[in-house]
N, C-alpha and C positions, 0 to 999 in steps of 0.2 A: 566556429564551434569546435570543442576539441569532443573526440572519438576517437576510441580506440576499443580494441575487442577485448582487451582487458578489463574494459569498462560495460559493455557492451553483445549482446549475446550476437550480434549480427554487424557484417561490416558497412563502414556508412554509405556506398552507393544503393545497398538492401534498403538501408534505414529511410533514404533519402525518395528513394522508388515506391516504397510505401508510404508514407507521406506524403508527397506531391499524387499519390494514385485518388488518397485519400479525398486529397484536398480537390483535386480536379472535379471528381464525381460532387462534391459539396452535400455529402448526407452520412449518416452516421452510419456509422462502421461494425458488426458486429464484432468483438471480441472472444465471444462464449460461444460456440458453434451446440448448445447443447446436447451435445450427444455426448462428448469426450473431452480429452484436455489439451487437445490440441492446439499449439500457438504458444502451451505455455511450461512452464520449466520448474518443477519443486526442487527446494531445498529445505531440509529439514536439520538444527542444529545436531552433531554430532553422527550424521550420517552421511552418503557419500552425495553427490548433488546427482539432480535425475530421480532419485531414491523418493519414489512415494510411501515414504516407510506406514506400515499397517492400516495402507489404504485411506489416508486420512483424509485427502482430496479425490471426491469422488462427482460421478453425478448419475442422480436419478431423476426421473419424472420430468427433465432438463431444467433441472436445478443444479446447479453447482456449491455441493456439500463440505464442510469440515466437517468430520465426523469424528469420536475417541471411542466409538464401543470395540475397537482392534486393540487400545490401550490395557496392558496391565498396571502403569501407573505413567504421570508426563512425564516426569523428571527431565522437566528444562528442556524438554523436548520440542522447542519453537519451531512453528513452519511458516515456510511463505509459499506461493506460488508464483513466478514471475514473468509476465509478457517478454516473449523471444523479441521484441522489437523494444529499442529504446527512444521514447518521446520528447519532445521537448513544448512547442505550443499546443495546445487541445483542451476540447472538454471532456473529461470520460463519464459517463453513468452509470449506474447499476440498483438494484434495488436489494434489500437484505434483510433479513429476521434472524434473531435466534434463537436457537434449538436446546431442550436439553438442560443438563446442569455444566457447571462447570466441571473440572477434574479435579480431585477433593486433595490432592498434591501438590495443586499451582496455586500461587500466591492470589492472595484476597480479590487484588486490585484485575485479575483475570475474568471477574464472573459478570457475566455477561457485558463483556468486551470483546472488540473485534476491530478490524479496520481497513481501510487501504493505503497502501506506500507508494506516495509520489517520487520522481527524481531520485530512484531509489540507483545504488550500484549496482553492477549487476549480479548473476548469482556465483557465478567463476569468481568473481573478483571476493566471495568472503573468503573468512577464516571457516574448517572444520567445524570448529566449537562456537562458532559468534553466534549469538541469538537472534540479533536485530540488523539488520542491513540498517547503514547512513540513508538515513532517507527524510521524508515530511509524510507523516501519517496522517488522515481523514479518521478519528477514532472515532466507532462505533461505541453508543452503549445503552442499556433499554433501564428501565425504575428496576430497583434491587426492596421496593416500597418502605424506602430509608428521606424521602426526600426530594428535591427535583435533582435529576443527573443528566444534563440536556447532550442528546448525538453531537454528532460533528464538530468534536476540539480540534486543535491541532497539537500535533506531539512530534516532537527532536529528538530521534536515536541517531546522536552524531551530525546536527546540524544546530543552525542557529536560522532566527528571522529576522526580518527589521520588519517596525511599526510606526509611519509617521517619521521614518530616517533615523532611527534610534533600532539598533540591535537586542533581541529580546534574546537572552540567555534560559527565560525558566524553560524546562521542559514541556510544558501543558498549556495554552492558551483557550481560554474558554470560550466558545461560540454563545450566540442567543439563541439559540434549537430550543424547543419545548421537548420533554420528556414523554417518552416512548414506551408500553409497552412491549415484552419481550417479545412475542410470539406475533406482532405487526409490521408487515411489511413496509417497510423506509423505501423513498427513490432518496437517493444522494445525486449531486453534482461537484465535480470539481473542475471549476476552468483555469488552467494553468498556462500562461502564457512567460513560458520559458525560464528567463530569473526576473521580468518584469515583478509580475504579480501572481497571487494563484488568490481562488473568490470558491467558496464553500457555500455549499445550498442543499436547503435539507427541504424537501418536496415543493420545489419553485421555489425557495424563499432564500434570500443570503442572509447565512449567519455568522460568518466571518471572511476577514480577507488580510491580504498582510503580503511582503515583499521580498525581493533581496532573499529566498534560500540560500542558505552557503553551509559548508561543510563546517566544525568545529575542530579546531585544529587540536586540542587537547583532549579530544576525546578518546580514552582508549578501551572503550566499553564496546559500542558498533563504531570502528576503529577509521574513522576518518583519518587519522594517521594514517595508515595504510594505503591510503587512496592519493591524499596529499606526498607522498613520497614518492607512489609511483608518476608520480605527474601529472594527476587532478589537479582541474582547475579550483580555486575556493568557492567561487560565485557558484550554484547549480546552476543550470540552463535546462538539461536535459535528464534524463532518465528510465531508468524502468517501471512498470506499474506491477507490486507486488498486493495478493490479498492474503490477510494474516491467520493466523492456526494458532493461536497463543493458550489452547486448552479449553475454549470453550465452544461447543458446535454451534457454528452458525451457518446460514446458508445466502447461497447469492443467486441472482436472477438478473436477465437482462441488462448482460454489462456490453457496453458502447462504448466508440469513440469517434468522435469529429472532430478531424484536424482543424488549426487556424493556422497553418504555415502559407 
């Protein structure tokens, strides 16, 4: 398995010691300690990493909040949050709602959307100005009452999937999720077992599944270039788990992880 701290917020005997503790004990893991943000690492485009810029990531009531009432306006001001430890076999959960409107400055496709970042790089490893970490997203999204808009797609900022041994290039892979209410609590699952497979589940149920993550080598938007140069492998195996700030408040609860190493 390649590791490096370039990749990576922690070196691999950390990573590996955490995991096998994981796996030893055989029960899920909290991630969210709800009190604080401890474990995990913001990065917000255009600002310096660590930087919780205007308190975006917060937690009350031990919820773990995105919040924009700190915003005077987004301006492409994407955040992520990223687990200090980088994964590779596991299932993580969490449950989520969202809050609020979106920010009347970010694009359409923001409102009430949210997500989580599988086999993500890590947050040292962006650029300043990138918005999207290479990663495989778990997209969140609640009725806009346009239609059905069903949770749990999958979405490629700088990767690609295979389906059935055939490489899927679109961006957006649609799940069979039923549609959600904004202001209703979702459990999600995502069981990732390394670059095998990764299986998507929206309150016990699977609604998509799919194989082979790998990096895009032409990508120079969330710049898998950059990663492939430095010496990424293409295949993902492993990563970090980032949750997303794309301007619209959403909230998280009870996030978990149980190894399968």
């Amino acid at each position: 398995m390649f590791l490096s701290s370039k990749f990576t917020a922690l070196p691999i005997a950390t990573l590996l010691i955490a995991s096998a503790h994981a796996a030893e004990e055989g029960k899920w893991v909290k991630l969210f300690n709800g009190k604080d943000l401890a474990g995990w690492t913001p990065k917000i485009t255009g600002h310096p990493l660590g930087e919780n810029t205007h308190n975006t990531f917060r937690v009350e009531d031990g919820v773990l909040k995105v919040s924009y009432d700190g915003y005077d306006k987004f301006g492409k001001q994407y955040g992520h949050l990223y687990t200090n430890i980088a994964y590779s076999k596991y299932i993580f959960r969490c449950e989520y709602r969202f809050e609020g409107k979106m920010m009347a400055d970010a694009p359409n496709y923001v409102n009430l959307n949210s997500g989580v970042m599988i086999h993500s790089q890590s947050p040292q490893s962006l650029r300043f100005d990138q918005e999207f970490p290479s990663s495989i997203e778990f997209q969140f999204l609640a009725d806009e009452g346009k239609g059905e808009r069903a949770t749990g797609n999958m979405c490629s900022p700088g990767t690609h999937i295979e389906m059935g041994g055939k490489v899927i290039t679109q961006h957006i892979v649609k799940s069979t999720a039923p549609t959600f209410k904004p202001d209703e609590w979702v459990k999600i699952e995502i069981e990732v077992r390394g670059n095998d497979e990764v299986i998507h589940r929206v309150n016990g149920v699977e609604v998509l599944r799919y194989q082979k993550p790998q990096l895009d080598p032409a990508n120079h938007i969330s710049p898998a270039t950059d990663l492939l140069d430095a010496g990424a492998p293409l295949q993902l195996s492993y990563g970090h788990i980032a949750l997303q700030a794309e301007g619209q408040g959403v909230w998280f609860k009870n996030i978990e992880l149980k190894s399968l190493e």
